[in-house]
Residue frames as a rotation matrix with the C-alpha (Angstrom) as fourth column:
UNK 1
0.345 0.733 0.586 16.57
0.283 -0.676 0.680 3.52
0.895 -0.069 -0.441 -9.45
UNK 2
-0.794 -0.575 -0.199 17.86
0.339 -0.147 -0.929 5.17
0.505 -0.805 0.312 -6.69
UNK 3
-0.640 0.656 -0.401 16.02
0.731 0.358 -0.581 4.77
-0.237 -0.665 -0.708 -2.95
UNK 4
-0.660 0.502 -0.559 14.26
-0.076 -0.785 -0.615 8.59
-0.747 -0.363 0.556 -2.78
UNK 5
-0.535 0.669 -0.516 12.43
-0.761 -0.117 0.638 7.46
0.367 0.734 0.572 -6.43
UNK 6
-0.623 -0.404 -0.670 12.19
-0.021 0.864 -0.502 4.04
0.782 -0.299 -0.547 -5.35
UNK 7
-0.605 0.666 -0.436 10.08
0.781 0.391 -0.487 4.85
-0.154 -0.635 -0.757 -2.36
UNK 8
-0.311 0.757 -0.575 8.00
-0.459 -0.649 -0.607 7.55
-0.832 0.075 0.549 -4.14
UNK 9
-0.605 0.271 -0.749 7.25
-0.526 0.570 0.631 4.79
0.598 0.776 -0.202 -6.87
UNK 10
-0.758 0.185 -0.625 6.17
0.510 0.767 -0.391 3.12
0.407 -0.615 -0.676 -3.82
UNK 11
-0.524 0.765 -0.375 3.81
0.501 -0.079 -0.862 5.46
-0.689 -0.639 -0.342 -2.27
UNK 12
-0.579 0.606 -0.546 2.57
-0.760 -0.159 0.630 6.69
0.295 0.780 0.552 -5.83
UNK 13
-0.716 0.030 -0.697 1.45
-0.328 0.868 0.374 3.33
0.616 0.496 -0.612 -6.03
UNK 14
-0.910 0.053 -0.412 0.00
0.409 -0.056 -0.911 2.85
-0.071 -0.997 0.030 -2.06
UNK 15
-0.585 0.600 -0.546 -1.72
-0.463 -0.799 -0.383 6.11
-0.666 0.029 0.746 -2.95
UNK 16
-0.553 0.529 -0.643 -3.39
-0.833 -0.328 0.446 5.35
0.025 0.783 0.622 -6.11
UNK 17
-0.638 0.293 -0.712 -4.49
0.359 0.931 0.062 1.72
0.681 -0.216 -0.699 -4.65
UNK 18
-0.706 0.216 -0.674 -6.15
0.650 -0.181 -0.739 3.65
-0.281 -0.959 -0.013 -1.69
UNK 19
-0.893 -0.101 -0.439 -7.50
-0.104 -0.902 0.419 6.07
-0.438 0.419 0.795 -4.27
UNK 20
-0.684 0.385 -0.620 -8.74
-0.302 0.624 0.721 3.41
0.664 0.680 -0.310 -7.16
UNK 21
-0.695 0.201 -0.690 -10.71
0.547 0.771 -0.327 1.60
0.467 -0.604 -0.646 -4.19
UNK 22
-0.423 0.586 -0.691 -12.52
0.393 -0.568 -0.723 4.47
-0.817 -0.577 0.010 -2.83
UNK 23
-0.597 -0.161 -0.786 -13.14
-0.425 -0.767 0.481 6.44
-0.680 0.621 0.390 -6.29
UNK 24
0.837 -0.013 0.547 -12.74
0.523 0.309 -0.794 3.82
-0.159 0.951 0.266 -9.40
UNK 25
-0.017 -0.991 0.132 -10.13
0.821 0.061 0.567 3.41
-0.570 0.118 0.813 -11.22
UNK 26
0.053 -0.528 0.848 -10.88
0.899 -0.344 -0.270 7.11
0.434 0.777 0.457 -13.22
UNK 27
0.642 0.003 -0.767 -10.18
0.589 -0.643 0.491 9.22
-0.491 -0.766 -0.414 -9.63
UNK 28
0.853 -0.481 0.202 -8.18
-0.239 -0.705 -0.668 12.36
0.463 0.522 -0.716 -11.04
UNK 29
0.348 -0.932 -0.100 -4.72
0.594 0.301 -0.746 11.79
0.726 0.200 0.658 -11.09
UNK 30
-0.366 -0.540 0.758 -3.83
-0.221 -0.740 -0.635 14.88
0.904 -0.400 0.151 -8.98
UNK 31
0.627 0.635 0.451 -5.64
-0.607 0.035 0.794 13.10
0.489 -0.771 0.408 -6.30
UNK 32
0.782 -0.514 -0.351 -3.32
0.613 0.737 0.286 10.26
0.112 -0.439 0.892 -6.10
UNK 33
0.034 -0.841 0.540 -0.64
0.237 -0.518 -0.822 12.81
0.971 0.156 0.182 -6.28
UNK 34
0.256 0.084 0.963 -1.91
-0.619 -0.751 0.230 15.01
0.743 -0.655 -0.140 -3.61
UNK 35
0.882 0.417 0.218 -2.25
-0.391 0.392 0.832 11.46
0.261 -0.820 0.509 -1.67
UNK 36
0.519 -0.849 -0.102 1.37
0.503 0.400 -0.766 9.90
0.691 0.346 0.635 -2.79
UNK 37
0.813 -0.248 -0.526 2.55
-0.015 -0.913 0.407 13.70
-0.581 -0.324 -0.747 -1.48
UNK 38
-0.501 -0.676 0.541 4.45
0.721 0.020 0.693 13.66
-0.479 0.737 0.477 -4.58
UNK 39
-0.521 0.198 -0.831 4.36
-0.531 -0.837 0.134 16.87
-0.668 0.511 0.541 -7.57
UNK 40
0.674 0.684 0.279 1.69
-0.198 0.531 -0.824 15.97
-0.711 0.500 0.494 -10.19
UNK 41
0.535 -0.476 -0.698 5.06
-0.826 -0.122 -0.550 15.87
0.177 0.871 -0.458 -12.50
UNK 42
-0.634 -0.658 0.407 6.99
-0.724 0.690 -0.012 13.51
-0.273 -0.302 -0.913 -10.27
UNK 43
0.135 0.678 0.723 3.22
0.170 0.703 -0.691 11.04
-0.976 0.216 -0.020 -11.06
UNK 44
0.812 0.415 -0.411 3.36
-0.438 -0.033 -0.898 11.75
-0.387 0.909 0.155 -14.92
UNK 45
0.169 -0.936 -0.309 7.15
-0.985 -0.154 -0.073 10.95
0.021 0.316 -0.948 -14.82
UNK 46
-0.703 -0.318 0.636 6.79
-0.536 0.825 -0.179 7.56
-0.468 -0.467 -0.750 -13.42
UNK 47
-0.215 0.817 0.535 3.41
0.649 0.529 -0.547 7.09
-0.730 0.229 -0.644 -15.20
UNK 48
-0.899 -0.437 0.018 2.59
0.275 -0.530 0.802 8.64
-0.341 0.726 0.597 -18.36
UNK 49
-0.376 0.915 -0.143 -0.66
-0.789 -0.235 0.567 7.99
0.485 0.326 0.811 -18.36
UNK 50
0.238 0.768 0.595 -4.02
-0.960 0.279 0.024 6.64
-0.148 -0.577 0.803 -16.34
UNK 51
0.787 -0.032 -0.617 -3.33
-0.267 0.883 -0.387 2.82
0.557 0.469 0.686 -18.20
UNK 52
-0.226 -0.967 -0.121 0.52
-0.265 0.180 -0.947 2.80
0.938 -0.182 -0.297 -17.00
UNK 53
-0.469 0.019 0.883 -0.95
-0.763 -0.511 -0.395 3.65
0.444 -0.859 0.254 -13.35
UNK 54
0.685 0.624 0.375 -3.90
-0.720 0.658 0.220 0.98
-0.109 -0.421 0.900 -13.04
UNK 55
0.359 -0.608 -0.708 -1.16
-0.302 0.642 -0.705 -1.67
0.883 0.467 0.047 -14.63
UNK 56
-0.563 -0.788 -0.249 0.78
-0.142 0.389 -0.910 -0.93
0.814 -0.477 -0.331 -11.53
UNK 57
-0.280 0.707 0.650 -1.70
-0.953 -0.284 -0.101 -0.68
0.113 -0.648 0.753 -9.24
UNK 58
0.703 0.708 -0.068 -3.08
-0.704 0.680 -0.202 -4.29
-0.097 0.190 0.977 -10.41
UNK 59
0.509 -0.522 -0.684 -0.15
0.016 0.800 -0.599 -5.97
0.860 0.294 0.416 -10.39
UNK 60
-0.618 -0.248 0.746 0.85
-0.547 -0.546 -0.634 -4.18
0.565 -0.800 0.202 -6.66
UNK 61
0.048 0.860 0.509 -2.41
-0.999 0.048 0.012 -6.08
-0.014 -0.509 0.861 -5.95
UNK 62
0.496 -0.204 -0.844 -1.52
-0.261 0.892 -0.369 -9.33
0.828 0.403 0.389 -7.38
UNK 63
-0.159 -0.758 -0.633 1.33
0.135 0.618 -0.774 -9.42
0.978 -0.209 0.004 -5.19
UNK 64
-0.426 0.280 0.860 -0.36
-0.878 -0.356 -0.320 -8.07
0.216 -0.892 0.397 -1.87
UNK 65
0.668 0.709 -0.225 -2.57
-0.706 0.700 0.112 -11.24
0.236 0.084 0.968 -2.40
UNK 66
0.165 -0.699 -0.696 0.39
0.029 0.709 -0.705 -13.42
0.986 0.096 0.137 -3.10
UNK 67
-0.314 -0.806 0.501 1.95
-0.455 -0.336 -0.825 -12.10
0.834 -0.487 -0.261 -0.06
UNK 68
-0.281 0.545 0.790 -0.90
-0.930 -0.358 -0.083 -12.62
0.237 -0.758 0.608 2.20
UNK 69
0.760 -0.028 -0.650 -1.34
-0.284 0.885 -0.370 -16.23
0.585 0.465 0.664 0.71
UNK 70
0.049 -0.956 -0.290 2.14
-0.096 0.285 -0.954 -16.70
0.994 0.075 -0.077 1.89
UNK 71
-0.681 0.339 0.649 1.45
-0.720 -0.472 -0.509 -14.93
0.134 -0.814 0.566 5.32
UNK 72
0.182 0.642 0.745 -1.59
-0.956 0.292 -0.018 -17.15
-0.229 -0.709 0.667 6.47
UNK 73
0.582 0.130 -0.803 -0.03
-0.462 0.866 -0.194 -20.15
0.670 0.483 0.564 4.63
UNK 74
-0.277 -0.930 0.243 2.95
-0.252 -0.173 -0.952 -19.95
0.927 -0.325 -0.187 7.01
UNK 75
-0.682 0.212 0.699 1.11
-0.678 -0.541 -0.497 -18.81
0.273 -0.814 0.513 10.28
UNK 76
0.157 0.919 0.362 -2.08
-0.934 0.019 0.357 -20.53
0.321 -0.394 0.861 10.52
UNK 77
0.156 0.214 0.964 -2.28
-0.701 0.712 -0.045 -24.33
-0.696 -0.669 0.261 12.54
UNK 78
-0.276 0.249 0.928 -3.49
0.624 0.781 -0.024 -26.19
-0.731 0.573 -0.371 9.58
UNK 79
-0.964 -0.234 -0.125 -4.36
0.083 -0.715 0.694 -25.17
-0.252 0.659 0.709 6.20
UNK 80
0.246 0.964 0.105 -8.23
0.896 -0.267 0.355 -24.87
0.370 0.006 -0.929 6.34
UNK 81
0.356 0.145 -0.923 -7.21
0.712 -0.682 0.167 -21.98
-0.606 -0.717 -0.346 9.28
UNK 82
-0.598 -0.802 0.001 -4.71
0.530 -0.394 0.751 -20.84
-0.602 0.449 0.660 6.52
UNK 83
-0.623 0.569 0.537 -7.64
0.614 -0.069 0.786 -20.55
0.484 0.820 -0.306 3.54
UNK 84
0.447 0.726 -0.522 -10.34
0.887 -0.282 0.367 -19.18
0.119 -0.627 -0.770 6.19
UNK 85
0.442 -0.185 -0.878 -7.93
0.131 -0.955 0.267 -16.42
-0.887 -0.233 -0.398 7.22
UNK 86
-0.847 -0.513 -0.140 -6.46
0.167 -0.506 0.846 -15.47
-0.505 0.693 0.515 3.58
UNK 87
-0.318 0.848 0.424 -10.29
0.867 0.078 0.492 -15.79
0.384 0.524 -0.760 2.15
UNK 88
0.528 0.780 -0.336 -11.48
0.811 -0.346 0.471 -13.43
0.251 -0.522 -0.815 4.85
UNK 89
0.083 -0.428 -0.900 -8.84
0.143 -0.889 0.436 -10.98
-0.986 -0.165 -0.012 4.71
UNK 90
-0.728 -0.063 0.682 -8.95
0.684 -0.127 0.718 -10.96
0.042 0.990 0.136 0.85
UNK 91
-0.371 0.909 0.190 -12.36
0.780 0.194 0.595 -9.98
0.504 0.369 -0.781 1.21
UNK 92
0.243 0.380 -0.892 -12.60
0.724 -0.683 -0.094 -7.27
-0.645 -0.623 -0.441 3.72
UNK 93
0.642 0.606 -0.470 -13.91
0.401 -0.788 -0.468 -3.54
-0.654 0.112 -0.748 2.69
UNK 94
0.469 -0.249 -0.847 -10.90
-0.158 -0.968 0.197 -2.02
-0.869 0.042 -0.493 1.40
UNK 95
-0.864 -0.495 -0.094 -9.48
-0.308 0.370 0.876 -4.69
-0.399 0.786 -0.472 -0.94
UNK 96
-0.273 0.556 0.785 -12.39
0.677 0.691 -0.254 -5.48
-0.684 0.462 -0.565 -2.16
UNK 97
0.613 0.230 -0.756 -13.40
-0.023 -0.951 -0.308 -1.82
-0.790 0.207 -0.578 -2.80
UNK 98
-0.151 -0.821 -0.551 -10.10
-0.739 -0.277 0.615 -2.15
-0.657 0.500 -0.565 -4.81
UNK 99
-0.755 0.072 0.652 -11.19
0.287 0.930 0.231 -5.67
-0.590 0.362 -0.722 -6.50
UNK 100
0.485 0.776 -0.403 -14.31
0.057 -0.488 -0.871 -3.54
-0.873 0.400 -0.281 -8.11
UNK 101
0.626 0.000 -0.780 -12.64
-0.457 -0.810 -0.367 -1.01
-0.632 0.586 -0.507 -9.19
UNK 102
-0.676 -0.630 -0.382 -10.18
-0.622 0.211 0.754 -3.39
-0.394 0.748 -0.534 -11.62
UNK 103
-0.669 0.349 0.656 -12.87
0.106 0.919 -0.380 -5.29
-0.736 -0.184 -0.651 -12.28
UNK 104
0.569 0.821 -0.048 -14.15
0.209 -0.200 -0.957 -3.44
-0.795 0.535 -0.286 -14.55
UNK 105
0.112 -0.748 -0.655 -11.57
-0.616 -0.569 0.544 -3.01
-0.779 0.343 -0.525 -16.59
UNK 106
0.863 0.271 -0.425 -11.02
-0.497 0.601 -0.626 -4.28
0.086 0.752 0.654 -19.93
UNK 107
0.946 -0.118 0.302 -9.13
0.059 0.978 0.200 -7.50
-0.319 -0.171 0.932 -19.82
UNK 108
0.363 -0.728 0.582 -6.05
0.871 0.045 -0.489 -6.47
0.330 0.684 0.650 -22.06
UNK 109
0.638 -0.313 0.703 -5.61
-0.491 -0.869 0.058 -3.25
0.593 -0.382 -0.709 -19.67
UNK 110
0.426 -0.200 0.882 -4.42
-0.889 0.091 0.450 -6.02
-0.170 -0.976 -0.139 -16.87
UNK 111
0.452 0.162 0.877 -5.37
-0.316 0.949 -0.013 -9.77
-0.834 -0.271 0.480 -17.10
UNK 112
0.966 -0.076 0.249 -4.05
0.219 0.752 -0.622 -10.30
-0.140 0.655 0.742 -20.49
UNK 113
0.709 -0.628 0.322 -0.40
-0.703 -0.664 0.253 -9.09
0.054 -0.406 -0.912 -19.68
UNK 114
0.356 -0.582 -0.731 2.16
-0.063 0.765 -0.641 -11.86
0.932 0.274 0.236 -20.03
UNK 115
-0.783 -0.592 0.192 3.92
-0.208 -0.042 -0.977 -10.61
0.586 -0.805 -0.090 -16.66
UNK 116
-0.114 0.794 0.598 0.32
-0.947 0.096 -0.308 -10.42
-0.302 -0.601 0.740 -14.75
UNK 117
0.543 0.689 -0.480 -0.57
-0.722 0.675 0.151 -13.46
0.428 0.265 0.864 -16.33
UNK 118
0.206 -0.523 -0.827 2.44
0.100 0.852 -0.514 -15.64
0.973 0.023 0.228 -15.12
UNK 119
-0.787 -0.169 0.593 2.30
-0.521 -0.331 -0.787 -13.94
0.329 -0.928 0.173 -11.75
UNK 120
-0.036 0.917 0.396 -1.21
-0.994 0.009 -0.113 -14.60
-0.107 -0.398 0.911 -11.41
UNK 121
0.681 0.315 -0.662 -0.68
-0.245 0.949 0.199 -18.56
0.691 0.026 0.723 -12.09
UNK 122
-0.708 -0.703 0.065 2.37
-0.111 0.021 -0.994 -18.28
0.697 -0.711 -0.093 -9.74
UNK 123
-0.740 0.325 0.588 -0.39
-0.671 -0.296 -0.680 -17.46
-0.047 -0.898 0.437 -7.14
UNK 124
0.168 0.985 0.048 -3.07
-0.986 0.169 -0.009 -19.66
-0.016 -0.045 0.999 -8.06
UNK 125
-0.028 -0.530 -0.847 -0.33
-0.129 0.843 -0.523 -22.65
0.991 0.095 -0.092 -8.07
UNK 126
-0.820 -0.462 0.337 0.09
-0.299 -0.156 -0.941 -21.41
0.488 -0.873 -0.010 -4.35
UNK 127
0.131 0.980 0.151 -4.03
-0.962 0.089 0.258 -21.40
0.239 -0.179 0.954 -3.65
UNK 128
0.558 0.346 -0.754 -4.17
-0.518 0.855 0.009 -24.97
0.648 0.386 0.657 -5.28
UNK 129
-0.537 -0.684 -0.495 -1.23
-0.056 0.614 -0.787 -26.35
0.842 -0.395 -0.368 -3.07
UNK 130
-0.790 0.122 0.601 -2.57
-0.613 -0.176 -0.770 -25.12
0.012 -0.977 0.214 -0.11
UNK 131
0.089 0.993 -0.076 -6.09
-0.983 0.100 0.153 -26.64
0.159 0.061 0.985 -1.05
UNK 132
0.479 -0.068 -0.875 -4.64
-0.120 0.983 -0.142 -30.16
0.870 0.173 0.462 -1.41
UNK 133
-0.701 -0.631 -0.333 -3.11
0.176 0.299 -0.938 -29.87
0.691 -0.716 -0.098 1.65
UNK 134
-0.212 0.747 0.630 -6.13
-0.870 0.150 -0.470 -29.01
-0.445 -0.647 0.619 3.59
UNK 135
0.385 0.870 -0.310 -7.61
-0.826 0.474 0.306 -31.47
0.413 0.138 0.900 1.72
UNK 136
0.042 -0.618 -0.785 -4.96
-0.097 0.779 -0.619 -34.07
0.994 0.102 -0.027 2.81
UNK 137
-0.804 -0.353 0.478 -5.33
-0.376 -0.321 -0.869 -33.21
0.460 -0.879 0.125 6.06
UNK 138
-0.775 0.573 -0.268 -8.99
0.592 0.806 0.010 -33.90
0.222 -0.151 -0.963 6.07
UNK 139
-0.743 -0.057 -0.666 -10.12
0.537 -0.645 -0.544 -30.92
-0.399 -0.762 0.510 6.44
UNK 140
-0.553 0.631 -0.544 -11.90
-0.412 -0.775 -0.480 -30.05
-0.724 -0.041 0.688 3.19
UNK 141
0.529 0.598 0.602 -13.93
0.008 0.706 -0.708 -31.50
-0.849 0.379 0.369 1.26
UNK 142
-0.607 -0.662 0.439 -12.05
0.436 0.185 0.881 -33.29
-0.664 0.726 0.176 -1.94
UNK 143
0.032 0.597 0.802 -14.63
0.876 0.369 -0.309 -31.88
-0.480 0.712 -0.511 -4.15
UNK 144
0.894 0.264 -0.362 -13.79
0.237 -0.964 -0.117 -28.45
-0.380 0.019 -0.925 -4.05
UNK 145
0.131 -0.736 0.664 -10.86
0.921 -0.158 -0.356 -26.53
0.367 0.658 0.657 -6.17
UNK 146
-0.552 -0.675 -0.490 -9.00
0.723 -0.680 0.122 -23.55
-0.416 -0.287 0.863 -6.05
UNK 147
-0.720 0.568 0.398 -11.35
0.159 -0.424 0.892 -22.15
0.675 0.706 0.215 -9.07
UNK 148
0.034 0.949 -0.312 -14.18
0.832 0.146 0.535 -22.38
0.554 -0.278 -0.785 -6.52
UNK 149
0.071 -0.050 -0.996 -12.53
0.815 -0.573 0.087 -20.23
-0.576 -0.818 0.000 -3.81
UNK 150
-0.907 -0.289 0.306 -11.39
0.420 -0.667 0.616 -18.21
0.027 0.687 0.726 -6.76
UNK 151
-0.552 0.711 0.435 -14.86
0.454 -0.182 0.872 -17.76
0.700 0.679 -0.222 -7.84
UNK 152
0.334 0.720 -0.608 -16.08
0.853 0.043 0.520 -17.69
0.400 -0.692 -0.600 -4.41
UNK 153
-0.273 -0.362 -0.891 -14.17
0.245 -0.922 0.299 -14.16
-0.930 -0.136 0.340 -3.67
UNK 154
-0.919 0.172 0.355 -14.96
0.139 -0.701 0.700 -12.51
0.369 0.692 0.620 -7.30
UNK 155
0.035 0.922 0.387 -18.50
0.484 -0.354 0.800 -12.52
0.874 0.159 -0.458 -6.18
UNK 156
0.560 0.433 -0.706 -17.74
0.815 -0.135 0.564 -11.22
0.149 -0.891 -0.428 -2.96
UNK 157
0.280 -0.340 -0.898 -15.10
0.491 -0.753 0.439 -8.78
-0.825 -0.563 -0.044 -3.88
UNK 158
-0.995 -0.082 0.055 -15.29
0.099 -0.754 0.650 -7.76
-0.012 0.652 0.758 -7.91
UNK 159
-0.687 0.667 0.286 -19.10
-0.017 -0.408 0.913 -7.72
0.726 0.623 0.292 -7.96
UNK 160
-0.816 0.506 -0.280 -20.85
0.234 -0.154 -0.960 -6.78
-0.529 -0.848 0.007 -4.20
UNK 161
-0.855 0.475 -0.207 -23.20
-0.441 -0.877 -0.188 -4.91
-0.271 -0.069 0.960 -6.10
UNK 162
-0.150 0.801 -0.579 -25.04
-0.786 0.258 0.561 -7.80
0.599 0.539 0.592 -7.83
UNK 163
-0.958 -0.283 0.041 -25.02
-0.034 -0.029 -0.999 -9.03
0.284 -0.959 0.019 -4.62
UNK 164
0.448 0.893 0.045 -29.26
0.529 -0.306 0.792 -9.56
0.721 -0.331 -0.609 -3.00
UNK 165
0.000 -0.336 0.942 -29.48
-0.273 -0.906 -0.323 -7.41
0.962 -0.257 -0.092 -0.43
UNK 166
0.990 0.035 -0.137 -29.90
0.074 0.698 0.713 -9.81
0.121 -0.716 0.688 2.39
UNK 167
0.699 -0.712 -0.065 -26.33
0.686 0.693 -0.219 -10.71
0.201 0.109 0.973 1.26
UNK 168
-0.005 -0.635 0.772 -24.69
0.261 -0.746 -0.613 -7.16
0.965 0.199 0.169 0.72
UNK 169
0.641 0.444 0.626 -26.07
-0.192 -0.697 0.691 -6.40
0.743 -0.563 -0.361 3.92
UNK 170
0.634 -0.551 0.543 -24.11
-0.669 -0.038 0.742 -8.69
-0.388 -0.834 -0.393 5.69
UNK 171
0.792 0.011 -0.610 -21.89
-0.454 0.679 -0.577 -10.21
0.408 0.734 0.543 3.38
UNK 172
-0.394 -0.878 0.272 -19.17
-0.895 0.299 -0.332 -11.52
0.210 -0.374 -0.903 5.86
UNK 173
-0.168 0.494 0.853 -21.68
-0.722 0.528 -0.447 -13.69
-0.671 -0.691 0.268 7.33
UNK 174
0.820 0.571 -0.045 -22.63
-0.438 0.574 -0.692 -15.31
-0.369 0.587 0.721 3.89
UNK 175
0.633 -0.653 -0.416 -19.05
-0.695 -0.244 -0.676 -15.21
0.340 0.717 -0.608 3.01
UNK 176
-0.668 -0.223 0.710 -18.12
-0.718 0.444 -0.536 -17.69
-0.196 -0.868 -0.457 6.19
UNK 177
0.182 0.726 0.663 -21.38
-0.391 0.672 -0.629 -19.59
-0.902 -0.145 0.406 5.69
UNK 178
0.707 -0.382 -0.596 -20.09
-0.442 0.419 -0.793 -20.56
0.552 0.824 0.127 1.84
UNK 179
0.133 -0.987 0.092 -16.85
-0.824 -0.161 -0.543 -21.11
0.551 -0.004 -0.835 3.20
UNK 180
-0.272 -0.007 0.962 -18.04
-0.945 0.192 -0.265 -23.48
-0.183 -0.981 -0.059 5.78
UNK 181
0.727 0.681 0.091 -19.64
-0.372 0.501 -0.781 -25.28
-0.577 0.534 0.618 3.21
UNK 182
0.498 -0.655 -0.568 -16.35
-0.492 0.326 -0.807 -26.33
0.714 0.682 -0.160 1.50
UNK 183
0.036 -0.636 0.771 -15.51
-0.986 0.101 0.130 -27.73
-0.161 -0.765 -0.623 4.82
UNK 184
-0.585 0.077 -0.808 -14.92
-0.336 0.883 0.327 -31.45
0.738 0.463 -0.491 5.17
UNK 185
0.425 0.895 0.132 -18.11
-0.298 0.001 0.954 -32.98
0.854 -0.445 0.268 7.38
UNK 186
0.280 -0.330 -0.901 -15.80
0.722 0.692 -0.029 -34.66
0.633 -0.642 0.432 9.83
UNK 187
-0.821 -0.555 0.133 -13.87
0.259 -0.570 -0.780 -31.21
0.509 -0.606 0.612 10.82
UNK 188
-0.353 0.392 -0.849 -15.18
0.842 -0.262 -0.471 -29.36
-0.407 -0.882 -0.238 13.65
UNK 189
0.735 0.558 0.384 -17.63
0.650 -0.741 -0.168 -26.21
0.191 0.373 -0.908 12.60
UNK 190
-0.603 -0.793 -0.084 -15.38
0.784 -0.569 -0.247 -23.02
0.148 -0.215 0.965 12.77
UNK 191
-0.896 0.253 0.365 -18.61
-0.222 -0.967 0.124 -20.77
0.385 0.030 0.923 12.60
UNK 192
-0.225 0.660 -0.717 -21.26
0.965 0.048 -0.259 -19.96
-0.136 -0.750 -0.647 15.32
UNK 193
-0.875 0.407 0.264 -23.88
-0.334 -0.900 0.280 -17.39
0.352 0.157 0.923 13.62
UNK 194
-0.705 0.709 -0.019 -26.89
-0.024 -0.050 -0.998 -16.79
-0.709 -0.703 0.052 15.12
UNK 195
-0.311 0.343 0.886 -29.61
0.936 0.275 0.222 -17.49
-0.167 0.898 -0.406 12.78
């Protein structure tokens, strides 16, 4: 592929992630175009259709995650600080917004994908390491899994809506106050909310 497609595959993509997240995932095509600043032909050429588009999109997402994973695994002190700051940037308005909108999707549009699927255990191999290493450290409780955090972001970023409203209202706060709860009792608190 040569660079000038190459980085308009890229900001197709960008675009329709920025799109999918504000919208849902059936915003009009000529929107992501319009955002991409690409012709609505140069988007049909590269995508043929809405399915082709969310694919990449959702698998664009896959690896933003991954990346970020990497990124706070790398950076942070210790790996609790690591999990705390990939959990809480996973979660924050705009990817989640985007976590909705694939969320509704039927399973066999994305999740049942052979390539998504072996990506997506790539990344949840990465989660799980990290977890045992906090836990080795001492940091979090041994009872707790990767599946939990897993679980503990789908409710906070594919399904806000079913969400109480206490919770939606402020759902960082509740999201931190779980999180804190997977700590191990010995570590030092990391969160000071006001009741």
């Amino acid at each position: 592929m040569r660079a000038d497609a190459r980085r308009n595959l890229g900001k197709i993509v960008e675009a329709a992630a920025e799109i999918m997240a504000e919208r849902g995932v059936d915003a009009p095509m000529e929107a992501v175009a319009r955002r991409a600043g690409v012709g609505v032909g140069t988007l049909y050429r590269r995508f043929p259709d809405r399915n082709a588009l969310i694919v990449a999109v959702g698998d664009h997402y896959l690896h933003t995650m991954a990346d970020a994973l990497d990124l706070a695994a790398s950076s942070a002190s210790d790996a609790w600080s690591a999990i705390w700051d990939f959990v809480t940037w996973a979660a924050e308005p705009g990817r989640a917004a985007l976590a909705t909108a694939l969320a509704v999707l039927p399973d066999e549009v994305i999740v049942d994908r052979e390539e998504f699927a072996r990506a997506r255990a790539r990344w949840v191999e990465r989660f799980d390491a990290l977890v045992r290493r906090a836990q080795s450290e001492g940091s979090m409780r041994a009872d707790v899994g990767v599946d939990d955090l897993i679980h503990l972001l789908n409710v906070f970023t594919c399904h806000p809506g079913r969400l109480p409203e206490p919770v939606a209202s402020r759902p960082v706060r509740y999201l931190h106050l779980m999180l804190d709860g997977m700590k191990a009792r010995a570590a030092t608190p990391s969160l000071h909310v006001a009741p």
